[in-house]
C-alpha positions in Angstrom: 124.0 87.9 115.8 122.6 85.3 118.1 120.2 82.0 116.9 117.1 82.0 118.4 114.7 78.9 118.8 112.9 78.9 115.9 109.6 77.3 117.8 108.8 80.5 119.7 109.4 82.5 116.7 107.1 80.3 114.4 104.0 80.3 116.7 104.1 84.1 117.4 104.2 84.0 113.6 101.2 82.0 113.4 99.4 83.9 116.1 100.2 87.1 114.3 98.4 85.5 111.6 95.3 84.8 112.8 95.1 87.8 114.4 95.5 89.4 110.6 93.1 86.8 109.4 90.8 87.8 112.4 91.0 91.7 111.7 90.3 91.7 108.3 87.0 89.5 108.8 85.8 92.0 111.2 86.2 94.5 108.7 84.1 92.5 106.0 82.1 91.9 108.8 81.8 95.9 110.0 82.3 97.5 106.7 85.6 99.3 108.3 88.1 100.0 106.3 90.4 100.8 109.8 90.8 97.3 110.4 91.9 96.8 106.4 95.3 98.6 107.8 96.0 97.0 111.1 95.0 93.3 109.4 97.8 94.1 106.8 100.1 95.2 109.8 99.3 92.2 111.4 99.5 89.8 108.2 103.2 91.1 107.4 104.6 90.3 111.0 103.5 87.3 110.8 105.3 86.4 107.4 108.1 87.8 109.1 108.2 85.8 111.9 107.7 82.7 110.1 110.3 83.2 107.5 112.6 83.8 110.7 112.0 80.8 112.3 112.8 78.8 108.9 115.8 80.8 108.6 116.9 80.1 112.4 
């Protein structure tokens, strides 16, 4: 397996973050449970990503 650069790794971690943090406002926000699904989508990638770049 190859080692990546764990800087590219840990802000597409973060971004994916946000994004989850962002989706699940807008469904407080809307009163959608649709976005409840893609924030927790989003919310796992990120943890993923970010416990990839500490491993890396």
């Amino acid at each position: 397996m190859t080692q990546q650069d764990p800087k590219p790794l840990r802000g597409a971690g973060i971004a994916f973050l946000g994004a989850g943090v962002a989706f699940s406002a807008a469904a407080l926000a809307a009163g959608q449970t649709a976005f409840i699904g893609v924030a927790t989508a989003f919310i796992a990638l990120g943890v993923v990503f970010l416990a990839r770049s500490r491993r890396g």
